[in-house]
C-alpha positions as CSV (number, residue, x, y, z in Angstrom):
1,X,31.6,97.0,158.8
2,X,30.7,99.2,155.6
3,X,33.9,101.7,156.6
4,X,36.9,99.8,157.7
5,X,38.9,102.9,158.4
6,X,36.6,103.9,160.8
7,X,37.2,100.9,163.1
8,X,38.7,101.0,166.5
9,X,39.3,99.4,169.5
10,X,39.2,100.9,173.2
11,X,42.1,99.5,175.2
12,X,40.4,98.1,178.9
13,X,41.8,100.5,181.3
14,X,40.3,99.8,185.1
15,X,42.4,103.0,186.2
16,X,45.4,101.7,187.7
17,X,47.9,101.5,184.5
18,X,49.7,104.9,183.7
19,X,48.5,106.2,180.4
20,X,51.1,108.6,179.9
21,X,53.0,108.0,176.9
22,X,56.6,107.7,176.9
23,X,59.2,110.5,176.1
24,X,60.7,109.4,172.4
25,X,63.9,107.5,172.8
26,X,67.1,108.6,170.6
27,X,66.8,108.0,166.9
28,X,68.1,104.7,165.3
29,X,70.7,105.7,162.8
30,X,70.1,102.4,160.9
31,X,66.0,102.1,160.4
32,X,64.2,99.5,160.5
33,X,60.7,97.8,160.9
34,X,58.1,97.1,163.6
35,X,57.0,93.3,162.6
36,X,54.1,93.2,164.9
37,X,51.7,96.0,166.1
38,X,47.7,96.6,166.4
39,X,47.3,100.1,165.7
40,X,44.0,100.0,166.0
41,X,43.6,99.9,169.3
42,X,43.2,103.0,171.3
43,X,45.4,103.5,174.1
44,X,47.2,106.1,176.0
45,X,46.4,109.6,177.4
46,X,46.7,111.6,173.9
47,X,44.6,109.7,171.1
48,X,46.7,109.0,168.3
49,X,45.6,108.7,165.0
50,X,47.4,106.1,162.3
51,X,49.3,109.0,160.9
52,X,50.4,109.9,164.3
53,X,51.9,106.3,165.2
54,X,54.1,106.3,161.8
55,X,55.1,109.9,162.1
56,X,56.2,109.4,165.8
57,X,57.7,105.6,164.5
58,X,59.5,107.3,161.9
59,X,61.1,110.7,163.4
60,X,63.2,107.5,165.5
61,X,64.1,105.3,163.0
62,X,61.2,102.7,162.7
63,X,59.7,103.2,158.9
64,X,56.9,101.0,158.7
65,X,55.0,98.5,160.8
66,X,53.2,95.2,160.1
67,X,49.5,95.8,161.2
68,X,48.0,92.4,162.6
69,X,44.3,91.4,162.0
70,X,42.7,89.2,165.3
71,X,39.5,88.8,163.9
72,X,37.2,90.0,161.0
73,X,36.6,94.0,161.5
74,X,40.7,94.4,163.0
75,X,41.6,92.2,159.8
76,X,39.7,94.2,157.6
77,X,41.0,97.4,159.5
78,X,44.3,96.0,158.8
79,X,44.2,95.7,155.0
80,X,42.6,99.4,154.5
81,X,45.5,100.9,156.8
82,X,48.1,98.9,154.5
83,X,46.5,100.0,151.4
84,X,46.4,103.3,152.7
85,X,49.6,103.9,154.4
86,X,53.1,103.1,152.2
87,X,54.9,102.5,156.0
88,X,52.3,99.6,156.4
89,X,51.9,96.2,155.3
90,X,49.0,93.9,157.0
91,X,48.8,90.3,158.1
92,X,44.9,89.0,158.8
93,X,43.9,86.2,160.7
94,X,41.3,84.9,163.2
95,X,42.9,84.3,166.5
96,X,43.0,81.5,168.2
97,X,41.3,82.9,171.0
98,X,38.6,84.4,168.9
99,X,38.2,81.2,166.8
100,X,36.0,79.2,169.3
101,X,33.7,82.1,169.5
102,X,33.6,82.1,165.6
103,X,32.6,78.2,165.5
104,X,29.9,78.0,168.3
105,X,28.1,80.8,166.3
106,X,28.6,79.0,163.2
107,X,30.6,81.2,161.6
108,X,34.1,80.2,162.0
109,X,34.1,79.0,157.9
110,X,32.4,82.6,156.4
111,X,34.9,84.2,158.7
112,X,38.2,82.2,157.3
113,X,36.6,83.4,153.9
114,X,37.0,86.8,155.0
115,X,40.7,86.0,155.7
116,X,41.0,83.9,152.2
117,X,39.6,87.2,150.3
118,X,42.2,89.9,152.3
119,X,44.8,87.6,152.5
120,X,44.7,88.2,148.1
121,X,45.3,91.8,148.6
122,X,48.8,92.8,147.7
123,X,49.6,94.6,150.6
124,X,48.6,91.7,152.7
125,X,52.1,90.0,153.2
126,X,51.1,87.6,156.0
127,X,48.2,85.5,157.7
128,X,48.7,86.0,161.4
129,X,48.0,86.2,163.9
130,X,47.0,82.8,164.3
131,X,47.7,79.4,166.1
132,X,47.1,78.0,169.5
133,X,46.4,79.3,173.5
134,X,46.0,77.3,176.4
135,X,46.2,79.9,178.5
136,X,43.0,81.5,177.9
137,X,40.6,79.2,175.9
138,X,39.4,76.0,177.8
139,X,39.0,72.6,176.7
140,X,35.9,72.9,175.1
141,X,37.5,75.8,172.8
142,X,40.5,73.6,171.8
143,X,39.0,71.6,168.3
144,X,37.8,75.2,167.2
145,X,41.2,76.7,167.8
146,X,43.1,73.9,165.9
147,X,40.8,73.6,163.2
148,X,40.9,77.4,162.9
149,X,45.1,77.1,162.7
150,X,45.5,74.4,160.0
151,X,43.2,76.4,158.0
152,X,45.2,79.6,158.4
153,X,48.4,77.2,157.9
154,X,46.8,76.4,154.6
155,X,45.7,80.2,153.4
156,X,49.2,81.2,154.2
157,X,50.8,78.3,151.4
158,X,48.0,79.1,149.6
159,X,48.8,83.4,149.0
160,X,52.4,82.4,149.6
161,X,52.7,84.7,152.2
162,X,53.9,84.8,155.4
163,X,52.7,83.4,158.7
164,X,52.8,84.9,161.8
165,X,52.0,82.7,165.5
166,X,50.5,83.4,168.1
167,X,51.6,80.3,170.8
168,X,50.8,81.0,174.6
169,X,51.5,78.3,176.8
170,X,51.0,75.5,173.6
171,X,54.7,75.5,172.5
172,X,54.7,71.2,171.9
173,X,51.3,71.2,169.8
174,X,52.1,74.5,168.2
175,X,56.1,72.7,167.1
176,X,54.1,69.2,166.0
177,X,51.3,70.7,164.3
178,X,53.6,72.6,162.4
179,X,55.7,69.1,161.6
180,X,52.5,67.6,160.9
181,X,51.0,69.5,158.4
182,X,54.0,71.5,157.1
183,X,54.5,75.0,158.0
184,X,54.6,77.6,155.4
185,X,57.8,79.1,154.0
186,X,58.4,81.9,156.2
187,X,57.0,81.2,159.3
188,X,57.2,84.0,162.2
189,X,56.8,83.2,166.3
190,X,55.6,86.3,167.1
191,X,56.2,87.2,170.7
192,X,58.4,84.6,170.9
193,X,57.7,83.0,174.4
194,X,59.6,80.1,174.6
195,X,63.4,79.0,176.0
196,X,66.4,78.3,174.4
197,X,65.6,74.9,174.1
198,X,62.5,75.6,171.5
199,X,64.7,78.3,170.0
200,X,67.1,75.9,169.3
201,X,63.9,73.9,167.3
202,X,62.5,76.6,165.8
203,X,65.5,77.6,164.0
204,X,66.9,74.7,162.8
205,X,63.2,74.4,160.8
206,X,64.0,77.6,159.5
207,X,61.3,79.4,161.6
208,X,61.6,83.1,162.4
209,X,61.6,84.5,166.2
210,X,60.1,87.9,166.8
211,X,61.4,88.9,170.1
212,X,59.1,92.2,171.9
213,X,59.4,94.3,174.8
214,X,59.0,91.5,177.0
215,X,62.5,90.6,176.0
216,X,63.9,93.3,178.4
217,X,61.6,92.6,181.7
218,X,63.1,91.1,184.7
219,X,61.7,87.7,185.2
220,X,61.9,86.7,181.3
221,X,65.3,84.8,181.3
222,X,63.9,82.6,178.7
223,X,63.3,85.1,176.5
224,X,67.0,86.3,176.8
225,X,68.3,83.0,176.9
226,X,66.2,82.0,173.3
227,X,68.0,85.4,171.7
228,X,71.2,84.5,172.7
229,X,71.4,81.3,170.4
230,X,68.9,82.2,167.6
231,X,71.1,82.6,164.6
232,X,70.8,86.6,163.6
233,X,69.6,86.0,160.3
234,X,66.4,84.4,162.1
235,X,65.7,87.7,164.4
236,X,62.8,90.0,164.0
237,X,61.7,92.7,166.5
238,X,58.3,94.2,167.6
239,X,56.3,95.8,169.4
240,X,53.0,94.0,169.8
241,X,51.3,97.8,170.6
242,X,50.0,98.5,172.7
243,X,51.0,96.0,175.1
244,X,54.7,94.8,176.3
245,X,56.1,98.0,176.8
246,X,59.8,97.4,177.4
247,X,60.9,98.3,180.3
248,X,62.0,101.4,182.0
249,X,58.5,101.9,180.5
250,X,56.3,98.3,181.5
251,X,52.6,99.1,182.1
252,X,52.6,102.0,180.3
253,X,51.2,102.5,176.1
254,X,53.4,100.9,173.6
255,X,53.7,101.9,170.2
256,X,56.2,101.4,167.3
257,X,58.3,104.8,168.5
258,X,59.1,102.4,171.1
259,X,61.3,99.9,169.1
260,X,64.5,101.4,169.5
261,X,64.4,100.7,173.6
262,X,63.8,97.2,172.4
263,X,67.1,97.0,170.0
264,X,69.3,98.9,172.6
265,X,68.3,96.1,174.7
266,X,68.9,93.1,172.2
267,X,72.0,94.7,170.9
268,X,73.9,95.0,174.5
269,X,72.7,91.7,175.4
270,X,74.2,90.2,172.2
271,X,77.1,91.9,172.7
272,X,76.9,93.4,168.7
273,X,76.8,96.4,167.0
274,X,73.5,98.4,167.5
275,X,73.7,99.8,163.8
276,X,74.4,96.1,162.7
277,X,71.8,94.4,164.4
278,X,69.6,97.1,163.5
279,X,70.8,96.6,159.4
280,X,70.0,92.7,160.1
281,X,66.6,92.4,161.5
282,X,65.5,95.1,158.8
283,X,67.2,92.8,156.1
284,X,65.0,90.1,157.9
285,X,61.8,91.9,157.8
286,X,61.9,92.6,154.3
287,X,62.8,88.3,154.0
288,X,59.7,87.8,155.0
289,X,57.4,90.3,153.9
290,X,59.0,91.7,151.0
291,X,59.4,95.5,150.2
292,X,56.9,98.2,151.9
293,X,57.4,100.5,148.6
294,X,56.0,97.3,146.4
């Protein structure tokens, strides 16, 4: 890819999901961060440029976003926008569901050299997202996925930057591969997924949980449960755009505009403050990625 700003990704829509996007919720008075997005995927019935997502993210609140890389082009994509944009910082990464792919095409190692090389830029603040899925890659995928995350583990100490997981239905190897190999400073579960019991973990290791719009869906318990003993100071919020739409707005484009449902959510169920939990989990975000004006 000669261009990355160029780059982007169609959103599959089979024509049953309502494209529409949301009406703006009511401004934060506190701002704070998006910790997760992929803004370059195209979704929704209006296409939205970059410039559009942090102009609509910021008239509510949300100045800047961290723009996750899943494979070489959207990690590339990912460092332009950050070095472009002053409201974006980038993490890059292979994911673990692209990594087999990568490895039975041989090029798993040229593509973690891609992620070595961004990973040096100084708007790159974090290696992510990376890690491990059972859900979607079979058995056969599994060495290429775990191979690919101890490498990422590695770039992460290696920049000292951040890390930021990706763990679907692989929360025990995830936890002991961590252990194992030793997990980098600030380490981030995005899209947290797991209960209180792993929250409970995850924290005492001085792991960060980054909680989405899932958070506020009916049948996610867990989710709620896992926010109610994380110890603030571990919190971070997100969107993971465009998917996990909070609700009243499930199904429908997400974008980081859309992080303020998300904290009026978190904040009632905490039963704090919305402008201090908001002053908190931007406190956090800057923890671990450092400054957006830097």
């Amino acid at each position: 890819m000669s261009d990355p700003s160029q780059y982007v990704r169609e959103r599959h829509n089979d024509g049953t999901r309502d494209v529409r996007w949301p009406a703006a919720p009511e401004p934060l008075a506190v701002p704070v961060y998006d910790n997760h997005a992929h803004l370059e995927i195209a979704d929704g019935d209006e296409p939205l440029t970059l410039e559009d997502q942090l102009e609509r993210a910021a008239a509510v609140g949300v100045i800047g976003v961290v723009q996750a890389g899943g494979d070489v082009d959207s990690s590339r994509w990912s460092a332009w926008a950050a070095a472009s944009h002053p409201r974006v910082l980038a993490a890059v990464a292979i994911h673990p569901n692209e990594a087999p792919a990568y490895e039975e095409a041989g090029e798993l190692d040229a593509a973690l050299a891609v992620i070595d090389e961004l990973a040096a830029e100084p708007r790159v603040r974090a290696i992510g997202e990376t890690g491990l899925d059972f859900f979607r890659t079979q058995d056969a995928g599994l060495p290429a996925q775990h191979r690919s995350f101890e490498a990422h583990i590695s770039l992460a100490k290696k920049h000292g930057i951040a890390m930021q997981i990706h763990d679907r239905d692989a929360h025990d190897a995830v936890l002991e591969t961590l252990e194992r190999v030793g997990a980098p400073e600030r380490t981030v579960f995005h899209c947290f997924s797991g209960d209180e019991a792993m929250a409970r973990v995850a924290a005492d290791r001085g792991y960060y949980l980054s909680f989405a719009g899932n958070v506020t869906f009916k049948n996610a318990q867990n989710l709620r449960d896992a926010l109610a003993v994380t110890p603030r100071e571990r919190i971070l919020v997100e969107t993971d755009a465009p998917f996990l739409t909070p609700t009243p707005h499930r199904g429908r484009p997400n974008a980081p505009y859309l992080i303020p449902v998300t904290l009026r959510f978190m904040a009632a169920e905490l039963g704090v403050e919305l402008d201090a939990l908001c002053a908190q989990l931007a406190a956090n975000t800057r923890e671990v990625y450092g400054s957006f004006e830097d």
